[in-house]
Structures are given as structure tokens and as C-alpha cells.
N, C-alpha and C positions, 0 to 999 in steps of 0.2 A: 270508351266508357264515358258516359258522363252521369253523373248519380249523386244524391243531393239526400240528407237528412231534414225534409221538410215534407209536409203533407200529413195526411191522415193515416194510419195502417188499415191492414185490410179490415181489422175487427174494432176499428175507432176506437181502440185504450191509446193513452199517454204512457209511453216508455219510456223514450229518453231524454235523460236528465231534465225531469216534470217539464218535457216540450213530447213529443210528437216524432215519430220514427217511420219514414216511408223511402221509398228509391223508386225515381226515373230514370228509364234505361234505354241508350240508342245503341243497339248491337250492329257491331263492322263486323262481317262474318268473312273472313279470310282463310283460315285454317278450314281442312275437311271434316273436322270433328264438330267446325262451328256451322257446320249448315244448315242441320235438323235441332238445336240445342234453342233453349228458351233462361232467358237472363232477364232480371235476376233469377239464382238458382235455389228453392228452400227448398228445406231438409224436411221429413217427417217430424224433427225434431226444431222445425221451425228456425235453421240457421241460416242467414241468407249470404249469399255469393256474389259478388260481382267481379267480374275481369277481362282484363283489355291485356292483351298480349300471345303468349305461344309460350310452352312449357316443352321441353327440349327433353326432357327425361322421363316423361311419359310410362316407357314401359317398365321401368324403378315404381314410380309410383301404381302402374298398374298392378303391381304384386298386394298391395295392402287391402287389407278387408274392404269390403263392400268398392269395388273399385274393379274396374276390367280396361285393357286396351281400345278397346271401343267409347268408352266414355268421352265425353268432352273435355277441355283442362276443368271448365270451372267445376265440373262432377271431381276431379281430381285434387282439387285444390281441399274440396269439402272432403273429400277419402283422408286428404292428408293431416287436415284440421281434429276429424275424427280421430285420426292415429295418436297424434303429437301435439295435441292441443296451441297453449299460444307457441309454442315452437314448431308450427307447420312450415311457416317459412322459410326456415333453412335447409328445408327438404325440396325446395321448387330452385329448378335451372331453367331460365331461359328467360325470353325479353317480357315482362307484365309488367303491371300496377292493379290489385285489387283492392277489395273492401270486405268483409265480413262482419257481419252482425249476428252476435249468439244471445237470440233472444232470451233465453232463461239464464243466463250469468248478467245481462243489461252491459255486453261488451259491444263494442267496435273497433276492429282492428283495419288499420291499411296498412299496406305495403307495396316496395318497389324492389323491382331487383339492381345487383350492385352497379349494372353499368348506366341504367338511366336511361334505357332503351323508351322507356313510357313515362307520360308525365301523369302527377297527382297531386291534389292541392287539397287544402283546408282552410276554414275560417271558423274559429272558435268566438262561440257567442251566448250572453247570458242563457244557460240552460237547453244549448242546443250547440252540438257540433257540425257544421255544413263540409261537405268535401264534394271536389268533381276533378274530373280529369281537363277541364278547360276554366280558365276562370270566368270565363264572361256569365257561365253558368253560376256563380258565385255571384257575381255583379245583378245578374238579374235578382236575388232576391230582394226586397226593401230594407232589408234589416241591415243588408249590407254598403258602407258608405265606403265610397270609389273616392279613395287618396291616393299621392303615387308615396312609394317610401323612397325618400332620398338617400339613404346607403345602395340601396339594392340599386336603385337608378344609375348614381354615379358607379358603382363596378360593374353595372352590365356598359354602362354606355362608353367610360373612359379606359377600364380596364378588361372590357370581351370577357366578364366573365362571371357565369353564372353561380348565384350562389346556391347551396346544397339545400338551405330551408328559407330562407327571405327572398321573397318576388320581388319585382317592381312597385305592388302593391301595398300597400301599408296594412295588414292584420289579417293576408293573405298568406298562406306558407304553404312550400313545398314541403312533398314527404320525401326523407333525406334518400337518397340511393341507396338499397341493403340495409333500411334500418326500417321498424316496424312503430306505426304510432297506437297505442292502446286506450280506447277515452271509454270510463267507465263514471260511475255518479262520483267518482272520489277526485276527480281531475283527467288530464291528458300526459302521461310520459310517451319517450319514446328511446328505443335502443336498439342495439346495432343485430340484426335475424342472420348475416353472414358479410363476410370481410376477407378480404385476400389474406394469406397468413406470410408477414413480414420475415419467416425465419427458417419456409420451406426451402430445401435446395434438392435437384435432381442431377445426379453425376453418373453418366455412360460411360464405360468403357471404349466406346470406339464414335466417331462424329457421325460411322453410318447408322449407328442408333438413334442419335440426335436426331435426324434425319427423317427418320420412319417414323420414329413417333410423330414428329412435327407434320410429318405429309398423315398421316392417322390423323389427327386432332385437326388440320384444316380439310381433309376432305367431312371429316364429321361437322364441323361449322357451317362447311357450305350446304352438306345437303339436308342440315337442321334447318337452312333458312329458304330450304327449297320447297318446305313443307307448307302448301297452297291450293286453294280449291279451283287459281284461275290460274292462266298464262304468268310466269316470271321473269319481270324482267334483268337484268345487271347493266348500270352503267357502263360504257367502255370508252376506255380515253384512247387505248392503246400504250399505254403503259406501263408495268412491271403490277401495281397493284390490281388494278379493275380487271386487265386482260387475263391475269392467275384466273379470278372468281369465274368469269365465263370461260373461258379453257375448263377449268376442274367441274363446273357446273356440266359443260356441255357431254364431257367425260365421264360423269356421274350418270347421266340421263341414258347416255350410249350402252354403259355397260351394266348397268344395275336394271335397266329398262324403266327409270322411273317415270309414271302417267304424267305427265308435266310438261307442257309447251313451255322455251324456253326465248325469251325473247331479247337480244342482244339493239344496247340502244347507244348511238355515240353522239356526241355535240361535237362537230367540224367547225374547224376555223378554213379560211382564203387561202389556197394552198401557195406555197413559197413562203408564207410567216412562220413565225417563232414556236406560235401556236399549232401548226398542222403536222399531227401525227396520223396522217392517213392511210400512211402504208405501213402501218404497223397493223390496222383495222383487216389491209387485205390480207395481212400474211394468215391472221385469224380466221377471215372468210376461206382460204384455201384450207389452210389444215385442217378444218371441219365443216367445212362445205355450209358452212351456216351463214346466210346475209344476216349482216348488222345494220338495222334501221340507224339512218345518218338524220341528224336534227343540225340543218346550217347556222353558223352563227358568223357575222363578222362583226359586232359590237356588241357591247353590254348596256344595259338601260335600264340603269335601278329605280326612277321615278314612275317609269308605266305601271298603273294601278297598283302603286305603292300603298296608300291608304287601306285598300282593301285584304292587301297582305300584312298589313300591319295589325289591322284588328283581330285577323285570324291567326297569326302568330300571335298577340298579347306581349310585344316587346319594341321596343324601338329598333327594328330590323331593317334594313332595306336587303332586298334580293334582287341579282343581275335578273332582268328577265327571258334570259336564256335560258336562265337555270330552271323557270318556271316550265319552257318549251319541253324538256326531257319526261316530266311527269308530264306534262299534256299529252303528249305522246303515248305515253305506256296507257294513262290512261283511254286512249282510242281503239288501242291495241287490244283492251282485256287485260292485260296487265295490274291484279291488286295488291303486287308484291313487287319491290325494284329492290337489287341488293347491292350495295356500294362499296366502292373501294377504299372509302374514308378510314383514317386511323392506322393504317397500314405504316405508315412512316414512324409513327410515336414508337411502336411495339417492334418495327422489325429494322429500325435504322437509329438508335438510341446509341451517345458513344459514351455514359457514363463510367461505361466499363473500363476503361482507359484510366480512370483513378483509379478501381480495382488492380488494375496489371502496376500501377504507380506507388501501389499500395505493397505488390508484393517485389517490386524491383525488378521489372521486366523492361526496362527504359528501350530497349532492341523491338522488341514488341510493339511499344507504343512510336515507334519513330515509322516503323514497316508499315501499320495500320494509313497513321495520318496521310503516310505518302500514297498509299494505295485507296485511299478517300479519293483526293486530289484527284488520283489520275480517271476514276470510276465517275465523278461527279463534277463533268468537266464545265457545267453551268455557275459552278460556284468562285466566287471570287477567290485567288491565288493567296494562302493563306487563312482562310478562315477555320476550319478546320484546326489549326495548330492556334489562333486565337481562341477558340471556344474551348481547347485544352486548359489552357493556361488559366480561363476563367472558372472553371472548374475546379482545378487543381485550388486556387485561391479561395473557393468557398467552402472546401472536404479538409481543409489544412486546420484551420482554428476548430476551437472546441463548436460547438452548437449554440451555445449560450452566446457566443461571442458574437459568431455570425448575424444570429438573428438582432443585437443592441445594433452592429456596424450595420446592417441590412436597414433598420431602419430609421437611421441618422442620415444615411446618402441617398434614401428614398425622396424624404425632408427637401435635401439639397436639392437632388434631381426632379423636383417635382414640379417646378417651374417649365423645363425641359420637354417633360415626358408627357404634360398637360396642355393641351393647346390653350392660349390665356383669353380663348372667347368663351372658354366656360367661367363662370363666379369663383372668386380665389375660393368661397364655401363649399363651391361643391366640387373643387377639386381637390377640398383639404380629404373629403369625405372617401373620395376615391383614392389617395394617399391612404388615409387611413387602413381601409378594407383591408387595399395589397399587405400592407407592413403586418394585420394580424393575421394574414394567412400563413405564418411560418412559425407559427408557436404550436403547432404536430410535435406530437412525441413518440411516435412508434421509431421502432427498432429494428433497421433491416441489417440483412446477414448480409448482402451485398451493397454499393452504389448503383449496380444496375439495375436491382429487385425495386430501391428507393424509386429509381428514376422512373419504370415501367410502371410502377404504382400511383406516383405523382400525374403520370401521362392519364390515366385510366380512370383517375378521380381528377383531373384537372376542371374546374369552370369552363377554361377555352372552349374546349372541346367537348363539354358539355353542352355550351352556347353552339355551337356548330351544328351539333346531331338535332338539338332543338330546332332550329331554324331549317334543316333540309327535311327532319319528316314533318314539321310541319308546314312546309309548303308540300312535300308531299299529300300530306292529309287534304288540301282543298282539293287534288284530285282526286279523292276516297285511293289514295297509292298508300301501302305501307312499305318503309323504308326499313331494311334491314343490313348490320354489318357483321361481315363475317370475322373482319379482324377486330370485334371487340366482343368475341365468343368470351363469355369466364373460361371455360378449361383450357383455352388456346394460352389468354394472355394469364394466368395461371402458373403455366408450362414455361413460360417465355419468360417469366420472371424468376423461377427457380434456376432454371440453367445458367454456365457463363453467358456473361456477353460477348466474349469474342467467339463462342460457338455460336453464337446468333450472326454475327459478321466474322462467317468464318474465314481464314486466309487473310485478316481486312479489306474482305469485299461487302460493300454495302447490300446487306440482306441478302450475305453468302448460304446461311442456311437455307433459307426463301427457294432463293435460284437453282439451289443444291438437290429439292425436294420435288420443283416443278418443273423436275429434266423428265422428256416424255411428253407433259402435259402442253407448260409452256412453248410456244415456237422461240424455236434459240434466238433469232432476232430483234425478240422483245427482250427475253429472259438474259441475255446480255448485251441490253441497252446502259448505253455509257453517257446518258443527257435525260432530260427533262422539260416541256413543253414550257415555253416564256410566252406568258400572258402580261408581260409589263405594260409593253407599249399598246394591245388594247385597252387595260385597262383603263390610263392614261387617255386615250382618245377618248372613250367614252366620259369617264369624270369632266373629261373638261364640255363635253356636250351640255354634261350635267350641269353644269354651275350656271347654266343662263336661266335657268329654273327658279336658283335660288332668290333672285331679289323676291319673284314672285308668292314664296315662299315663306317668305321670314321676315319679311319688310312691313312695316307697320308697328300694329299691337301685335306680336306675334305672341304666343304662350309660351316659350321658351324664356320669354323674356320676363312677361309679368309673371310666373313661376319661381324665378329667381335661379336660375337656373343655368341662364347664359348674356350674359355680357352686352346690356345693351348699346355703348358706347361702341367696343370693339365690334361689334356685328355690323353696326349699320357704319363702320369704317370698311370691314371687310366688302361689305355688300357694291360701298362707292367704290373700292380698288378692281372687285369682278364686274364691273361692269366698263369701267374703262379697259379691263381685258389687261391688267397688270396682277401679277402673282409672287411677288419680288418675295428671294428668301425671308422668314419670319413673318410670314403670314400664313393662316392655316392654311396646312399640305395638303394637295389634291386627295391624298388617299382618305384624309378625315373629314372631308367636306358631308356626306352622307349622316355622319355623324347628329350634328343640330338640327337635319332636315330631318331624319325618323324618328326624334325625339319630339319636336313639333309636332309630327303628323299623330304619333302614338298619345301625344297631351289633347290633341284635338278628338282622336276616336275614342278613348273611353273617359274624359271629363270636360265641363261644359266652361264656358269663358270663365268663371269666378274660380274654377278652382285652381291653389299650388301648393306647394309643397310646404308643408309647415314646419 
């Protein structure tokens, strides 16, 4: 979607807010309902629609007046609006971001749904409110002046993490996930259309209940996301999360018979490394006789047409360009759907619940778990596991109140540490800051593990994540979908215990428990996980010979104020004598100051910084 409150309307009156009310619309037509459909969508009653996504509940809303299973969502969206007026939203499931404008109330509402599948933005301006699904659409108009905002800067770039309404951009905002913005001639609020509920819990009598339901609700996720006018593809690593999705996908297709080429796509590493999970790939090709498109890789290269993926991202990103290779691919293939295995770890391998069992005096329980961690996840260093308890335990112990003053007093301390010191002590006070106010939440969970699965699900991280894969997706016109961050899955997953989730304390016991049949046991009890250290490592250091070229000079990072000109062009002299001596920035943050540059370069011109 991209659509903008500027231009003339069809009948040249002044609407909104004494400016002018029109929308430009580029339809991605993915979904089968989206092929014959024309966007935006007006009403007889002159209400206009716009939407970018896929609505998962369909035939719920196809019961409501003027509304049929045949309609498209955005006809569904309007049925729903119809129904329930500004509370339409909390009747839509699945992955959007829309607009609505109800000409004769002079409203405009957007919305997202809660997990942030779709992005949407705003710019509020004397007597006109501007919104699009990319900002540069934003930027393009005059009215709007390209600043970067330095809060939102330093937590995307030193802390990974996006925030829920402030962009990178200064007077830029996002619309929060699950929350609706309503801009009428009296102002702009905005408030929450639907929210996970902190206090549901689900208790079965027997784990094979646990079980069916959870294999119910993922096979519903998968073939919600299988819903597609072209070829679909799924990531395949060969490992316990992506291989589930195409197993249950391919499963799905088999016996449901659904119209849908299915397209399995892997990135290979050099067999004999750390990285090659190749026969995991074939055990998949046998059991369902379906070749898996291989995409080789033996290194990573975040600098190739880095520029160009940074402007289309709108972030200071860089991306390995492997990862580009996999959408290259699908898109060749016909592939306008890839569905990923991402997130799977947050929701189905969470050990918060271990305070829970601590909480109720199950110390036998939590000593069996840890050890059967250990032994299940033999990649992890001897011990970590029973340290990450301990820290736990230390943070669920004091009241809340306490926590969050000590949280961040040692934020303070540790900030030096956590902050590489070639950024400006300013703007790593800024990025201090952000962290230490994110922990003034006050909801109320009925578990530690409901907390934690909730924290995963609204985390930035991982918001910044799904941002940056479908939007490299997108330069291949691919849409990226995940099945493990369905709402009624992670819904489900949060009301239950958490040791029924890691049942026996096996790492995503229930998981493995559910995808017996589906899964080939060889994956389904896999005891490792693929170590990309040492490439990564090889390639960062390819990277660094880049850098002088990069950052040396006037660089904009620097006249920005931003990063450290002293310590940079110290850094710059040390990579080039090919010295990297402890206390100098870590290979793995080196990317850092280079996609910050490039992202100062692509959307502002030499004079400008951050004020």
C-alpha cells in the first residue's frame, strides 16, 4: 500500500482538516481475492478503503451484512466497518495495515495488526494529516523536511530496536501494532483495537490435548499463509523450525489437495562446515519426493549494493547478500509468497517458566529441565542454561518497582561497556536512555512465561528483524510471511504452561511432540544447530577493507554528530594496519557506522544532522 492524504478529491471540495483529501494507490495483488479487486475501495456511501495485507478470518466476516466469501478483504474490511463502526478492527485477524476514510463523519482511521506483519506511517501537518506504507512516500512531498530523529536513531542502531511509534525520522511515526490512529478536525488520538489478554490461561487434562490443539492451530497458521494467487515458497534450513513449515505445508497441499505450487528454497553452505545442514535437506527430498531449490553460499557480503538496500529499507540496515540470493530466487521461480521460520525460537523454546516451577517449589523439576537443556542443545556453552536461570531468578525476586530503579542505575554503569565509544558519549546517553524507559510496562501477567511470550511478540528486536527480511523481500515484489508469529498460535502458547511447551524438558517438546508423522524424525530430533560464527567472521573481516573507504574524510556520521571523530579515524588507522587488538570495535559491530553513513547519505543531503 502506499497512499498519501494529498491531491485534489474526485469532486475538487476541501475536506480535510481545510486541506484537501485524495489517495494514490499501488496494489501488490497476492491473495486470490486480490486479482479482479480495484483499490482504493468506495462505498456507495462514499467510504474509502485501503489495504495492504491478508485477513485470515474471512469466512467470520463473510457472515456480516452486505459481505459474501467471495469478496475481497478490503470489501471485508468495509462490511466490517459497516457492522461495528470505529471498532471494526478488532474484528480483523491476520497480517494488514489499512486506512479508512469516512467521508461524511470527516474521519480517518489507520490501523495495524498486533504483530507488525505490515508497516504504516504518518506525518501530521498544519491542516493535513499525510500517511503511507513507505516513508520515502512521505519524503517525497515538499511540505515534508527530512531530519533524522536521534532517539529513534540511536535505538534502532545501538540497541536493534525498533520503536512501536518513532521512526528514524523526526515528525515521522509509525502506527503502533494493534493500535488504531483516528484523525478527525478536532486532533489525532490513538488507542489500542486488540492486545493479547495478560490473564488468559488454557489447562488440559491430558499433554495429548496440549498437543492436538497446538498441531490444530499450526497447521491453521500454515495454510493461512499458504493463501496465494502464485507458486509459495518456504525457507528451508533444514532445521527443526523452517523444515516443520514445508513438511506441514507440503502435507497440507497432499492431502487437502490445495491449488498451490509449493516451492521449497535452501541457502547451502561448503559441506564439512559448521554451517552445512545438507542432509537434513535430503531427508526432506525423500520423504516427500519434493526437490528443494539449493541457493549456494560460502560467504556473506553486506557491502554489495548496500546503498540501494538501505534506501529501500529506510533504516540503517545492512543485509548479508545471501540473504538477498533466497528472494532472488523465489522471485524467478513465481514465487509472490515465501513463508519463514523466523520467531519459532521466541515462542516455542522460552525458559521463563523455570520461575514459574521456582515460584511454586518444584526445584526437582527445574534441575531435570536445565540438565535435559544441556544435553538437547549441545551447541551451547556447558552451563549457560543454569546462568540464564539464576538471572532470571534475580530479576522475578524484588518487587517491580525495585527492579526497574536497579535496572537502570547498572544500565548507567554498564553503558560504557554495552556502547562501542566510537559512537558520541550523546548519543549513546540517548540510546541508554530509550533501553532503561522500556521497562516502565504495567501489565499484569498470570504467568512469567505468558510475560515472557508477550515481551517476545511485542519485542523491537524482533520487530527490527521481520522489518528488514520483508523488506528485502519487497525489492523482490516477495511477501514474506510467518507462521510462528500467527496471533491464535502465540495466543495459545502463552496461556498454557511453559513446561507443557518444553515438555519432559525437551527443547520445543511440544513442537516435536505434534510433528511426529509430519516431521522426518532425523530433523524432529535434532540435537545441534548450524554455526555460522566462523563465516560470519571471515566475511566482516573482508568487510573492513571497505571501511577506510567509507568513512574516512567528511564522512556524515561524523559531521552529524553522531560518531566520534577522533576514535574513528584512530579506528580506521588500526584496520588498516590489519590490527584489531581487544578494545577496539568488535567485528560483529563494524556494519554498524557503515549503514548509518550510507542511510545519512540516501535520504539527506551534506548540510544536514541531527539537531
Amino acid at each position: 500500500m502506499s497512499a498519501a492524504s494529498s491531491g485534489p478529491p474526485p469532486d475538487g471540495e476541501d475536506v480535510w482538516v481545510g486541506s484537501s483529501f485524495g489517495i494514490g494507490y499501488r496494489h501488490v495483488r497476492v491473495t486470490p481475492a486480490s486479482l479482479d479487486e480495484e483499490q482504493p475501495l468506495i462505498s456507495p456511501s462514499d467510504t474509502v478503503v485501503c489495504f495492504d495485507g491478508r485477513l485470515d478470518n474471512r469466512e467470520e466476516l463473510a457472515r456480516l451484512r452486505h459481505a459474501s466469501a467471495a469478496v475481497s478483504d478490503a470489501a471485508l474490511v468495509l462490511a466490517a466497518y459497516q457492522e461495528y463502526g470505529d471498532g471494526f478492527a478488532a474484528h480483523l485477524n491476520g497480517d494488514f495495515a489499512l486506512a479508512l476514510f469516512d467521508w461524511s463523519r470527516q474521519q480517518l482511521l489507520l490501523a495495524r495488526d498486533v504483530m507488525a506483519a505490515r508497516s504504516l506511517y504518518y506525518c501530521p501537518l498544519p491542516g493535513t494529516l499525510l500517511f503511507a506504507s513507505e516513508i520515502k512516500c512521505l519524503l517525497a512531498d515538499p511540505r515534508v523536511s527530512a531530519k533524522p530523529d536521534e532517539d529513534g536513531l540511536a535505538d534502532f542502531v545501538l540497541n536493534n530496536w525498533v520503536d512501536d511509534h518513532r521512526t528514524c525520522f523526526k515528525g515521522i511515526y509509525s502506527v503502533p501494532p494493534g493500535q488504531l490512529i483516528v484523525a478527525t478536525r478536532d486532533g489525532i488520538t490513538r488507542r489500542a483495537h486488540w492486545a493479547f489478554d495478560p490473564t488468559r490461561e488454557i489447562r488440559f487434562r491430558s499433554f495429548d490435548e496440549y498437543r492436538d490443539c497446538f498441531r490444530s492451530l499450526f497447521e491453521q497458521s500454515v495454510r493461512r499463509r499458504l493463501r496465494s494467487a502464485s507458486p509459495a515458497g518456504v525457507t528451508v534450513s533444514g532445521g527443526v523450525d523452517s523444515s516443520a513449515i514445508f513438511c506441514q505445508a507440503a502435507t497440507l497441499v497432499r492431502r487437502e489437495s490445495l491449488p498451490i505450487a509449493l516451492q521449497g528454497i535452501a541457502m547451502t553452505f561448503p559441506a564439512g562446515t559448521a554451517a552445512d545442514e545438507q542432509m537434513f535437506l535430503d531427508e526432506i527430498e525423500r520423504a516427500y519426493d519434493a526437490p528443494i531449490a539449493r541457493v549456494p553460499a560460502s560467504h556473506l557480503e553486506f557491502l554489495t549494493n548496500a546503498g540501494a538496500v538501505i534506501r529501500h529499507l529506510e533504516t540503517p540496515s545492512l543485509v548479508p547478500h545471501i540473504q538477498t540470493g533466497i528472494f532472488e530466487h523465489a522471485s524467478r521461480a513465481g514465487c509472490r509468497v515465501v513463508l519463514s521460520g523466523f520467531f519459532a525460537d521466541q515462542v516455542l523454546f522460552d525458559r521463563g517458566y523455570l520461575v514459574d516451577l521456582a515460584c511454586r517449589g518444584h526445584w526437582m523439576k527445574i534441575r531435570h529441565d536445565l540438565r535435559e537443556f544441556a544435553a538437547w542443545m549441545t551447541e551451547v556453552e556447558p552451563g549457560f542454561f543454569e546462568q540464564e536461570f539464576r538471572g532470571r531468578m534475580l530479576r522475578a525476586v524484588p518487587p517491580r518497582w525495585l527492579f526497574r530503579v536497579v535496572k537502570r542505575r547498572v544500565d548507567r554503569w554498564r553503558a560504557n561497556a554495552r556502547y562501542p565509544a566510537l559512537f558520541t558519549k550523546a548519543f549513546r546517553e540517548r540510546a541508554r536512555a530509550c533501553s532503561s524507559a522500556r521497562f516502565a510496562a504495567s501489565e499484569r501477567f498470570v504467568t512469567v512465561h505468558a510475560e515472557q511470550l508477550y515481551r517476545h511478540a511485542t519485542a523491537g528486536h524482533y520487530v527490527s528483524s521481520i522489518r528488514l527480511e520483508t523488506g528485502v523481500g519487497s525489492m523482490y515484489g516477495v511477501d514474506v510471511r510467518y507462521p510462528f508469529r500467527d496471533r491464535d498460535l502465540v495466543a495459545f502458547l502463552m496461556a498454557i504452561p511453559g513446561d507443557i511447551v518444553n515438555w519432559q524438558g525437551v527443547p520445543k517438546g511440544l513442537f516435536r511432540h505434534a510433528l511426529s508423522g509430519v516431521l522426518p524424525d532425523a530433523i524432529r530430533d535434532r540435537r545441534w544447530k548450524a554455526d555460522f560464527t566462523e563465516l560470519t567472521e571471515q566475511s566482516v573481516q573482508a568487510d573492513r577493507a571497505d571501511l577506510p573507504r567509507l568513512l574516512s574524510g567528511n564522512c556524515r556520521v561524523v559531521s552529524a554528530g553522531l560518531v566520534d571523530g577522533k576514535v574513528l579515524a584512530e579506528m580506521l588507522k588500526t584496520i588498516s594496519a590489519g590490527d584489531n587488538r581487544e578494545g577496539r570495535l568488535p567485528d560483529w559491530r563494524l556494519p554498524d557506522p557503515v549503514g548509518l553513513e550510507l542511510w545519512l547519505r540516501s535520504f539527506f543531503d551534506s548540510s544536514a544532522g541531527a539537531d
